[in-house]
KEZAMI-658646 format. One record per residue: residue in one letter; x, y, z of N, C-alpha, C, O in turn. Coordinates in steps of 0.001 Angstrom, whole numbers, padded with zeros to 6 digits, always signed. Layout:
<sites>
aXYZXYZXYZXYZ...
</sites>
This chain:
<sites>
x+251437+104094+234213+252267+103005+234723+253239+102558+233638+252848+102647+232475x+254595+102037+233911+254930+101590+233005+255075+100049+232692+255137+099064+233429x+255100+100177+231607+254663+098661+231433+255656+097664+230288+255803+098260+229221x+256286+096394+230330+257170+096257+229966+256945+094553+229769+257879+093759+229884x+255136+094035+229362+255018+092894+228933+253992+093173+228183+253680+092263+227415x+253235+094305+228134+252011+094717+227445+252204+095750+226825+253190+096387+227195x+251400+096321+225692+251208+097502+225197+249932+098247+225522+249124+097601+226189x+249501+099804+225092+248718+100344+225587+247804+101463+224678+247607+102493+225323x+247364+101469+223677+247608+102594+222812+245369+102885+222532+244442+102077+222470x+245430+104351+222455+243788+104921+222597+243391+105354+221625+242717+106237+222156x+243141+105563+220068+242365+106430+219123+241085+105851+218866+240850+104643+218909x+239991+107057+218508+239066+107257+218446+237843+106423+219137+236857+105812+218725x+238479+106746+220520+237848+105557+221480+237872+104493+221922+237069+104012+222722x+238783+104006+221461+239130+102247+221071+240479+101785+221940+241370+101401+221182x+240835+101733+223352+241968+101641+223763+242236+099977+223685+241611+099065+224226x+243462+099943+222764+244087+098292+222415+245081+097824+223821+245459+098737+224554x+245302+097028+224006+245829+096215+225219+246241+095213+224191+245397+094562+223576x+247603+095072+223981+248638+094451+223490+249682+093580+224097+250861+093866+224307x+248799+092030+224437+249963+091076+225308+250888+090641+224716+250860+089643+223996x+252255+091650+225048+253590+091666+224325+254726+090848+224774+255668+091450+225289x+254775+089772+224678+255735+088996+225353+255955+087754+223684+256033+086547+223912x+256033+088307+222040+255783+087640+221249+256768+086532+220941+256678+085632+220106x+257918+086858+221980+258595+085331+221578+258560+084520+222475+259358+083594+222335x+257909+084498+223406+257514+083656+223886+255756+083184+224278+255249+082819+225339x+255170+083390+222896+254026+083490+222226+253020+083925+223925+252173+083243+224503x+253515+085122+224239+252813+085777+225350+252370+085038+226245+251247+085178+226729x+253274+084063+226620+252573+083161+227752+252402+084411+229460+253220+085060+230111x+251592+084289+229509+250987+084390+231153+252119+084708+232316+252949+083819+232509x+252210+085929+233114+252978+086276+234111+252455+086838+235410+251255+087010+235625x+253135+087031+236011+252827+087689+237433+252610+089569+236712+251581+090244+236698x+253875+089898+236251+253654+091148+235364+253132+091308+234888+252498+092348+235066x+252806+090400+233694+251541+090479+233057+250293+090994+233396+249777+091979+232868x+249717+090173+234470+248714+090120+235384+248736+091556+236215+247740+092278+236233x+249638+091811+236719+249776+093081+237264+250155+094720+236222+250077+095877+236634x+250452+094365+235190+249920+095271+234078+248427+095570+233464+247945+096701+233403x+247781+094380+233023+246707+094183+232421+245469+094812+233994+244712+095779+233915x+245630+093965+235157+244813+094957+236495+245379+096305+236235+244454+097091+236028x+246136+096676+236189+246361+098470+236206+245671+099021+234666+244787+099815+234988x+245707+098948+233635+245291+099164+232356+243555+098851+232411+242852+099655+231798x+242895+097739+233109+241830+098077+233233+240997+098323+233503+239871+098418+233013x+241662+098539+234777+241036+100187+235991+241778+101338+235639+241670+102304+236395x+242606+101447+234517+242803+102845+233759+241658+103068+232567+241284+104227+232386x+241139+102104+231820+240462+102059+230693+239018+102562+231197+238266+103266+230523x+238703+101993+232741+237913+102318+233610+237442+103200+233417+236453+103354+232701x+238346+104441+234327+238424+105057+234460+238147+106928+233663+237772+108027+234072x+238616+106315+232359+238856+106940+231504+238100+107808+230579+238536+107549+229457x+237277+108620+230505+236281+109229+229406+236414+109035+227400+235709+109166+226399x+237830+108645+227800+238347+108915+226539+238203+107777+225483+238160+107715+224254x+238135+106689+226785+238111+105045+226267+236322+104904+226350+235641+105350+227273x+235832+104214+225208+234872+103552+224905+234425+102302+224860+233364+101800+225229x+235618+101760+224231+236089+100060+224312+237268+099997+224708+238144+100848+224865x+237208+098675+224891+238782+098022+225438+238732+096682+224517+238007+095702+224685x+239770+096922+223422+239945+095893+222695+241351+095080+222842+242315+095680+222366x+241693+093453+223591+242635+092908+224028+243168+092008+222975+242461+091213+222356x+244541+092176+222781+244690+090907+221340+246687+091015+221772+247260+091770+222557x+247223+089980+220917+248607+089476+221011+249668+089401+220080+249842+088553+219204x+250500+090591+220430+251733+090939+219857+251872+089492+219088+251461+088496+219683x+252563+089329+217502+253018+088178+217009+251740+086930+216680+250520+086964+216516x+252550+086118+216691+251598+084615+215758+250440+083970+216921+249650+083259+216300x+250200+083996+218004+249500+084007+219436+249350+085259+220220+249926+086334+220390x+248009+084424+220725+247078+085400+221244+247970+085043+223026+248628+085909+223601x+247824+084076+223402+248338+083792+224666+249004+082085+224810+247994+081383+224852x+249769+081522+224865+250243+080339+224746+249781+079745+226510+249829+078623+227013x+249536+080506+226822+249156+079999+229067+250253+080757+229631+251045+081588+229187x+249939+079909+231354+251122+080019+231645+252270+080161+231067+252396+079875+229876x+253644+080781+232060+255075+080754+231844+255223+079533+232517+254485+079322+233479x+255992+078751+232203+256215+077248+232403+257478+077211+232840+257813+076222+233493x+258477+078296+232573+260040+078530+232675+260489+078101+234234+261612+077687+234522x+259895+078199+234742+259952+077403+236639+259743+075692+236653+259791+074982+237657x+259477+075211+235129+259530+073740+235245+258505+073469+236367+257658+074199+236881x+259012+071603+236680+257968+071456+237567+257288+072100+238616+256090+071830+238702x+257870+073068+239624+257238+073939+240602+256222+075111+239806+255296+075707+240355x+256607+075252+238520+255577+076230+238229+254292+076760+239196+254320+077746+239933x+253293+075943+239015+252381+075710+239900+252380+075679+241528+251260+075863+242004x+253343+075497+242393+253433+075340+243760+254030+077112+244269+254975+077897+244192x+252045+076838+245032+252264+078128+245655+252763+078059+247282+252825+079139+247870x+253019+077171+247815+253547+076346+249308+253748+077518+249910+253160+077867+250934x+254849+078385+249116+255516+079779+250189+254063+080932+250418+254350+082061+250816x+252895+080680+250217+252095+081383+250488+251752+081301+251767+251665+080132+252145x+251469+082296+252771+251038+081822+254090+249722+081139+254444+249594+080497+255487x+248735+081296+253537+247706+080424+254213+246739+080665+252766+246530+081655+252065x+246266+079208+252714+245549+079025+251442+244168+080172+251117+243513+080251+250077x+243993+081101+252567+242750+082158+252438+243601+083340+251797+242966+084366+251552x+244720+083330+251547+245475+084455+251167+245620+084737+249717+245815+085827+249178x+245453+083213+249021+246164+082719+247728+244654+083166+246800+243536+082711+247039x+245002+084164+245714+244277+084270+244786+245212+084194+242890+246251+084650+242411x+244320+083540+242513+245068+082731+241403+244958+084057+240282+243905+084692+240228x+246201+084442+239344+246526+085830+238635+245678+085631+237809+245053+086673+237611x+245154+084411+236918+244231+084715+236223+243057+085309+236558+242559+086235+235918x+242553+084775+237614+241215+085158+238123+241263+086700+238181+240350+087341+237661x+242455+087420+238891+242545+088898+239137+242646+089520+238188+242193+090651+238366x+242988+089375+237317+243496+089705+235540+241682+089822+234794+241176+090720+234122x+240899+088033+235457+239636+088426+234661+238837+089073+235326+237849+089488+234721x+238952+089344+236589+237985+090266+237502+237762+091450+237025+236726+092035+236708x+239193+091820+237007+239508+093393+236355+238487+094108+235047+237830+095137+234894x+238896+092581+234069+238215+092863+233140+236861+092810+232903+236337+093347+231927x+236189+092109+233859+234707+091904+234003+234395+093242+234669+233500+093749+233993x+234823+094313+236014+234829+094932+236409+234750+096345+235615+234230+097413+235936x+235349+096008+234640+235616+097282+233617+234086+097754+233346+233174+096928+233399x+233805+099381+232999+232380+099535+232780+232246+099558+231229+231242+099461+230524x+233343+099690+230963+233075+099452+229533+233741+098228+228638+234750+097634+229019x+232988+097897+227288+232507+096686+226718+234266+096430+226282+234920+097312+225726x+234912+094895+226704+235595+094752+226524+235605+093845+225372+234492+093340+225221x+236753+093334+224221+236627+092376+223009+237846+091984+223137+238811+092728+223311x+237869+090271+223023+239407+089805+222553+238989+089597+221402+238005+088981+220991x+239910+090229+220822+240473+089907+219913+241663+089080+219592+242723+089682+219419x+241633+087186+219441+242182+086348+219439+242855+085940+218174+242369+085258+217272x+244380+086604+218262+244569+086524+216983+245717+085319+216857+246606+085293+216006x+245561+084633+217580+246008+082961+217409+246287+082145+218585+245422+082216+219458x+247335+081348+218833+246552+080175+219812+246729+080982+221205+247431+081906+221616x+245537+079987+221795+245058+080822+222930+244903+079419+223948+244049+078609+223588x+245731+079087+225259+246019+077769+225394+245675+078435+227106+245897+079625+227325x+245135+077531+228197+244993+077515+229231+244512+078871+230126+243332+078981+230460x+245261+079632+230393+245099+081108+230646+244507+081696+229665+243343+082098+229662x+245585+081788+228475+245049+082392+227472+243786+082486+226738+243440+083362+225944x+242936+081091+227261+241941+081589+226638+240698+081836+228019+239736+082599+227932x+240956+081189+228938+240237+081802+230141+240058+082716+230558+239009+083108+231069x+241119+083311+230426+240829+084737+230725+239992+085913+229859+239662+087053+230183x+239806+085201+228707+239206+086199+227605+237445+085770+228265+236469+086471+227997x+237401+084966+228818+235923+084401+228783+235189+085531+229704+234005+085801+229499x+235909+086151+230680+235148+087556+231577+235572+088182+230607+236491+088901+230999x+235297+088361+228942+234851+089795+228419+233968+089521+227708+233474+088406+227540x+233577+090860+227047+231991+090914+226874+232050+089860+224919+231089+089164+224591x+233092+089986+224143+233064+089503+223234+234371+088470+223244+234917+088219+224318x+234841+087895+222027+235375+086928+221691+235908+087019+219983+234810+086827+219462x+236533+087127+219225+236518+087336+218440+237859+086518+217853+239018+086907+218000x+237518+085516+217282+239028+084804+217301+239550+084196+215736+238673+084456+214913x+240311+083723+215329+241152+083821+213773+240742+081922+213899+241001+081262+214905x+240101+081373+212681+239590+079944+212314+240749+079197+212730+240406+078302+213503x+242071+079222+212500+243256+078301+212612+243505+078646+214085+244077+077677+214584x+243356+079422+214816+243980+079452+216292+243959+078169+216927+242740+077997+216915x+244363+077282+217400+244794+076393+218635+244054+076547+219834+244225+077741+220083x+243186+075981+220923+242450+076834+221445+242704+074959+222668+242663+073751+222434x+242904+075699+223687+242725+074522+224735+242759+074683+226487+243713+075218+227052x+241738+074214+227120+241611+074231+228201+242387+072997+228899+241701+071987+229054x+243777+072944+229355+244343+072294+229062+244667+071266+230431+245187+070151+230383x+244066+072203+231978+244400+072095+233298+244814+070899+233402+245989+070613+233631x+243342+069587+233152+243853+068295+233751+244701+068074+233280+245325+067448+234137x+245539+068142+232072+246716+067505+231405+247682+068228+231917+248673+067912+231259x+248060+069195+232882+248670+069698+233626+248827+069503+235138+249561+069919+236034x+247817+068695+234995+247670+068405+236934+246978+069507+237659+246759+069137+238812x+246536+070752+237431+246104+071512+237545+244381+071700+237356+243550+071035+236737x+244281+072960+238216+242416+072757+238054+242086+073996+237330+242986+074804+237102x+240533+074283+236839+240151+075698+235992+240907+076865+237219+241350+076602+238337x+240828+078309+236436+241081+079221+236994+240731+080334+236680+239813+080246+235865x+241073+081693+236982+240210+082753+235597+238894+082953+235865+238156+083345+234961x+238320+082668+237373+237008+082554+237427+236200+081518+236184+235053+081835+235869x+236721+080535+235647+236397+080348+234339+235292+078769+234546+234581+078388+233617x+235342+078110+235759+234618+077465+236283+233241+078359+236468+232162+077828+236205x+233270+079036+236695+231674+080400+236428+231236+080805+235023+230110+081031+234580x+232120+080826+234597+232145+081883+232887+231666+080614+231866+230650+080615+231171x+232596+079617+231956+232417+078944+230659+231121+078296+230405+230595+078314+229292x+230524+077633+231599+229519+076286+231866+227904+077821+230776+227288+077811+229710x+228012+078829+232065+227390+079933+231462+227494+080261+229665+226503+080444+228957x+228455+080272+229338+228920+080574+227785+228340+079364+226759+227676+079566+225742x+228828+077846+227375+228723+076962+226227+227637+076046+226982+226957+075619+226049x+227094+075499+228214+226609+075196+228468+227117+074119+229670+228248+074602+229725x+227150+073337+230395+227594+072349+231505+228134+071502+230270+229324+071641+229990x+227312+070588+229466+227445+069621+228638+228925+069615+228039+229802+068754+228112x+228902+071257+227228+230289+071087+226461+231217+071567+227552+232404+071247+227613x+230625+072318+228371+232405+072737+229158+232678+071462+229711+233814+071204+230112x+231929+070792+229764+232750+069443+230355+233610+068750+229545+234747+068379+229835x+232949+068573+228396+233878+068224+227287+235190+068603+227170+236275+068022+227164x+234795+069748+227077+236550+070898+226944+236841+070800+227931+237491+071844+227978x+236977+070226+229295+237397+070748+230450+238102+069413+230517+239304+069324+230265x+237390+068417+230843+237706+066622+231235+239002+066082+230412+239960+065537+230960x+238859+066378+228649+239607+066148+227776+240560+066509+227577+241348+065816+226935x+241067+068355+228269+241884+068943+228171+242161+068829+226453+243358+069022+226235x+241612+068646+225562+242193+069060+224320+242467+069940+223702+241941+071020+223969x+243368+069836+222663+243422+071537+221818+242596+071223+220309+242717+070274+219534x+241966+072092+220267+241007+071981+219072+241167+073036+218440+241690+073850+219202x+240935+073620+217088+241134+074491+216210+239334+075481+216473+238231+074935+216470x+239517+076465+216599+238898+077830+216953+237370+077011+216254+236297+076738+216793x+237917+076781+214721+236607+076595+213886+236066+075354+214101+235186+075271+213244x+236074+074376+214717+235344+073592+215421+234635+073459+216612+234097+072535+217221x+234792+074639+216762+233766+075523+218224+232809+076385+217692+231845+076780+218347x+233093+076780+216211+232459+077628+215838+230815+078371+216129+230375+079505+215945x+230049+076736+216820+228407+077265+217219+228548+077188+218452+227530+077511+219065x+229543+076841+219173+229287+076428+220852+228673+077561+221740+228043+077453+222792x+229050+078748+220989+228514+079844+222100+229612+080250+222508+229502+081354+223041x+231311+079585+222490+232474+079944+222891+233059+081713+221952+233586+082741+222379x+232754+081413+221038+233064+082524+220107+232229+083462+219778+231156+082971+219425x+232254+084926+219725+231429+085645+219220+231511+086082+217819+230568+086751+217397x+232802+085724+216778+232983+085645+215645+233524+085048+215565+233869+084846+216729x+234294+084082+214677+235253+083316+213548+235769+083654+212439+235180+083336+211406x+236769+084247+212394+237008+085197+211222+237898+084635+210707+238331+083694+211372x+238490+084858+209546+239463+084414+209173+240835+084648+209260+241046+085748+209771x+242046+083926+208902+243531+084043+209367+243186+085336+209682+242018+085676+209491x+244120+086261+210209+244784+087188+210213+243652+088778+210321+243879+089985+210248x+242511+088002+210512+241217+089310+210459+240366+089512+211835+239212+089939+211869x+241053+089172+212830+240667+088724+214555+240545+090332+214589+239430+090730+214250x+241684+091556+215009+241550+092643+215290+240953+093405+214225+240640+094564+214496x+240723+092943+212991+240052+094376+212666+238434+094000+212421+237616+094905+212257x+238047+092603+212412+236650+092589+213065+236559+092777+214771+235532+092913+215436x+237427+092754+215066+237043+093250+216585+236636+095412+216670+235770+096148+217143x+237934+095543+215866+237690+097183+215822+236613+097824+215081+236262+098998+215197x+235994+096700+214103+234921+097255+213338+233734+097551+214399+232935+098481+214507x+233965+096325+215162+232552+096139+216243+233110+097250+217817+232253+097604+218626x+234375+097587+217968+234367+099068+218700+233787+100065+218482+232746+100396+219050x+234630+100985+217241+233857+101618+216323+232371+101502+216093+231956+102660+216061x+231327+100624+215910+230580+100795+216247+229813+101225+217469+228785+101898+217548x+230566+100670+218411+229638+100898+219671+230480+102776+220065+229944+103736+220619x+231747+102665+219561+232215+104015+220650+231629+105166+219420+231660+106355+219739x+231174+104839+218213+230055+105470+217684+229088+106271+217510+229148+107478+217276x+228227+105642+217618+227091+105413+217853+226075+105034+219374+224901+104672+219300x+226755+105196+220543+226278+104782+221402+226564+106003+222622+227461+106845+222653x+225300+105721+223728+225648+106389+225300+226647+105403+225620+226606+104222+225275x+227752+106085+226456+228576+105053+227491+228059+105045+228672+228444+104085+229339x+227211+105860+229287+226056+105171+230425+225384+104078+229888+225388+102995+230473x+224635+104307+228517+223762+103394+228480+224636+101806+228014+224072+100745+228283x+225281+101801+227687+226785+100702+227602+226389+100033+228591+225666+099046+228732x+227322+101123+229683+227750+100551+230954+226631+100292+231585+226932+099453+232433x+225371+100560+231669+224165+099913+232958+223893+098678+231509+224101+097512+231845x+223650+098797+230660+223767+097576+229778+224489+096199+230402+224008+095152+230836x+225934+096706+230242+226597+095509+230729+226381+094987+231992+226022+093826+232187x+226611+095897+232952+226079+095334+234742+224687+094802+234641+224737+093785+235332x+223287+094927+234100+222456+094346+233664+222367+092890+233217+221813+091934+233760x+223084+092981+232043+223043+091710+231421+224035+090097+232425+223788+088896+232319x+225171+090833+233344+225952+090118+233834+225401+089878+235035+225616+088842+235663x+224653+090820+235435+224134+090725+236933+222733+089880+236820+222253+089175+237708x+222249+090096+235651+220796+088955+235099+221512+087369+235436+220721+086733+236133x+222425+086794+235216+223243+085567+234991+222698+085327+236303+221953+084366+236109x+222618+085662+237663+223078+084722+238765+221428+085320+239515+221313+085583+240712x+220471+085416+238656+219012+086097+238930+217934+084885+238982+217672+084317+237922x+217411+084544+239976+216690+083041+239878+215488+082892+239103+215028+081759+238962x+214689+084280+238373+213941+084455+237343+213893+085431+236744+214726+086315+236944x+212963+085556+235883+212861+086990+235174+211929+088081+235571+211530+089092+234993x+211672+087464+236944+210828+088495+237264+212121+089620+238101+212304+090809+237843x+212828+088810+239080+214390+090000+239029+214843+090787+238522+215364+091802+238985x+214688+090357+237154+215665+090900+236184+214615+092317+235651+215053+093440+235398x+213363+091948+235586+212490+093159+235227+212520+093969+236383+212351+095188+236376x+212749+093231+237433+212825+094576+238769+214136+095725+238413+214194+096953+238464x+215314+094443+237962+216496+095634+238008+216310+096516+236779+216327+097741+236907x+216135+095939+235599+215924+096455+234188+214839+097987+234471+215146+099027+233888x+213751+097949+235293+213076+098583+235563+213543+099978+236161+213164+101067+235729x+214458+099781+237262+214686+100265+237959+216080+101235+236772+215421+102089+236179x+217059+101306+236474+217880+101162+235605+216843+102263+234133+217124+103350+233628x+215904+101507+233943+214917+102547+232723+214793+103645+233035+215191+104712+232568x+213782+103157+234484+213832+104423+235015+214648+106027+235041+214334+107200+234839x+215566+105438+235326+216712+105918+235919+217493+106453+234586+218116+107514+234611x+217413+105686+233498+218115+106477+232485+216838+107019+231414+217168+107136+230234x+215915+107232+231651+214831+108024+231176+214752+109239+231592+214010+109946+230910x+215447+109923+232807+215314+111074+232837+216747+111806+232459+216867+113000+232736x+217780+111129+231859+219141+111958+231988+219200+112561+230543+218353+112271+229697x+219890+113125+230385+220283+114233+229383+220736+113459+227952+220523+113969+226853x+221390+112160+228131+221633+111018+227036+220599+110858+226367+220600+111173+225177x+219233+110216+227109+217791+109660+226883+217421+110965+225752+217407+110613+224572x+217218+111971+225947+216757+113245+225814+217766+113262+224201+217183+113453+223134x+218714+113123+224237+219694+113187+223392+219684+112430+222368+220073+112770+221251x+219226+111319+222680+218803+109770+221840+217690+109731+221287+217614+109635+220062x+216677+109793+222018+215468+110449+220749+215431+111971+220147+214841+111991+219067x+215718+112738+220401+216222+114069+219635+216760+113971+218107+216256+114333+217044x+218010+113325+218430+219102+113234+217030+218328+111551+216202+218789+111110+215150x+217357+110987+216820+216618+110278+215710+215602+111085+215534+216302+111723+214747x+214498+111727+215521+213884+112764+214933+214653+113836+214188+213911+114329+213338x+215458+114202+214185+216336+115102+213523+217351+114504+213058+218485+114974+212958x+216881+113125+212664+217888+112507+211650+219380+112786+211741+219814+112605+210603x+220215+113084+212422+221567+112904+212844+222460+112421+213389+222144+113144+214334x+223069+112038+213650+224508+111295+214864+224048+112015+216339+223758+113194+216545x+224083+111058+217131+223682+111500+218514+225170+112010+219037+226258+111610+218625x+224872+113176+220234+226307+113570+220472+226115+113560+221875+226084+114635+222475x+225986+112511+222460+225770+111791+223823+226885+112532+224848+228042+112658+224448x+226610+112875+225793+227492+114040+226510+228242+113289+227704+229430+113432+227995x+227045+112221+228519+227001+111589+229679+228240+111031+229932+228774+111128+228828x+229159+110435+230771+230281+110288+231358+230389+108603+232406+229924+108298+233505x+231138+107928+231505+230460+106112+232125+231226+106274+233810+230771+105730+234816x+232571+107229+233764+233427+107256+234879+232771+107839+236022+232990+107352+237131x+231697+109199+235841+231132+109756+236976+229600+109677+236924+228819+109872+237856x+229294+109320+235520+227582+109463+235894+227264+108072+236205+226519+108133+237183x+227445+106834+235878+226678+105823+236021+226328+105466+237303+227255+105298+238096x+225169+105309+237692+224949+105275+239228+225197+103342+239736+225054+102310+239079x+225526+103543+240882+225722+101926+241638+224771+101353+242002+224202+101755+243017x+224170+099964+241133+222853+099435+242182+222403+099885+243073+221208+100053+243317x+223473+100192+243802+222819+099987+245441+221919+101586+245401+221249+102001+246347x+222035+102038+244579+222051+103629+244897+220627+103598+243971+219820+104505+244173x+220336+102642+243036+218999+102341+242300+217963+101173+243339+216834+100959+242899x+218193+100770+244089+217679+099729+245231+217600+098742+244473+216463+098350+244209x+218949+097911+243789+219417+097235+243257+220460+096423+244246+221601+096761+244560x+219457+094828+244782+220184+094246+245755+221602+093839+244547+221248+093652+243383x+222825+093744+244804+224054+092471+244121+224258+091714+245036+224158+091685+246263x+224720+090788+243806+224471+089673+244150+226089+088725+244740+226424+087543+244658x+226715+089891+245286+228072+089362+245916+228687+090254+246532+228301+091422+246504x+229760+089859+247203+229984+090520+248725+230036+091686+248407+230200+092553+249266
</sites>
């Protein structure tokens, strides 16, 4: 596809997603949104990709919304019927939650409304101490979006997303530092290459089956009313990757002391719940 607000680039497993819009500190688009859905049902897709690491051309990671429509920004009126209307962040974080493999922002400065909601459907967080960081809706007149009314309460707890949510404030990255919001805090200017250290590890050292039933596991545990569920699916899932050629592969090259050379394929082998008698838990 071509693409002409984002960048796109793949070595040694690690495909970067580059929100390129840097003078206008990458605020949030319809294009945007419709680049970033195509890139990560390509990353999907892909054998070649291991991770998907997301971060922002210039001094910001995402500034929000484009605001350039002034007051109507927000007024979707010309839509035909409010069952029609799905909000770009949300489709942007679907995508990325959807992805089978482990996605990381890498937040390499302020990250304001969108910008940082949308990072919350990926699997890490990885953001620079000075970034700017604000959930900003009510001070916009506006409500959460980004699926992020699901994501955050989950991440930091009811208590603080309320905090951050009610207040609409902007707070500096490193005063979140234990909330559970961040998966590192790094310093100025070191957001992407602790994010790529922690790719590199996983596109490594790791099965991308065992990744990918990893991640649907751990996300699909979230909305599980105990742990006795979760041992049904986990179970089921062991099972299931105890007899494949990876498993076999994984204890092998640790007895023979070497680098595992994992063969398995996240695009065609990973099997679908439903196909493990794995009820999901949405439409």
């Amino acid at each position: 596809m071509e693409l002409s607000q984002t960048t796109y680039h793949i070595e040694n497993g690690v495909a970067t997603m580059t929100l390129n819009r840097p003078e206008q500190l990458n605020a949030f688009t319809l294009t945007m949104r419709d680049e970033l859905v195509g890139l990560f049902r390509e990353a999907d897709q892909d054998d070649a990709v291991r991770v998907v690491v997301v971060t922002g051309a210039g001094r910001a990671f995402c500034a929000g919304a484009d605001l350039s429509r002034g007051g109507s920004t927000f007024d979707r009126s010309s839509i035909s019927s409010l069952d029609a209307y799905r909000d770009g962040g949300g489709q942007a974080a679907l995508a990325a939650f959807n992805c089978r493999k482990p996605v990381i922002a890498a937040i390499n400065g302020h990250a304001v409304g969108v910008g940082i909601t949308l990072t919350l459907a990926m699997d890490m967080r990885i953001v620079v101490e000075d970034a700017k960081i604000g959930f900003v809706f009510a001070r916009r007149g506006v409500v959460l979006e980004a699926c992020s009314s699901w994501f955050l309460p989950r991440l930091v707890g009811m208590s603080k997303a309320t905090e951050l949510v009610y207040t609409g404030r902007i707070f500096q990255a490193a005063d979140e530092r234990a909330s559970g919001l961040f998966t590192h805090v790094a310093p100025a200017g070191q957001a992407l290459s602790r994010a790529m250290a922690i790719a590199g590890e996983i596109a490594d050292h790791t099965s991308a089956v065992s990744v990918a039933l990893c991640k649907r596991l751990m996300w699909h545990g979230l909305g599980l009313k105990d742990p006795y569920a979760a041992h049904l699916a986990d179970s089921r899932c062991f099972f299931w990757a105890g007899q494949q050629k990876d498993s076999e592969e994984g204890v092998r090259s640790f007895l023979e002391k070497r680098p595992p050379r994992f063969a398995m394929s996240a695009s065609r082998d990973v099997p679908d719940f439903g196909e493990l008698g794995i009820v999901e838990l949405r439409d």
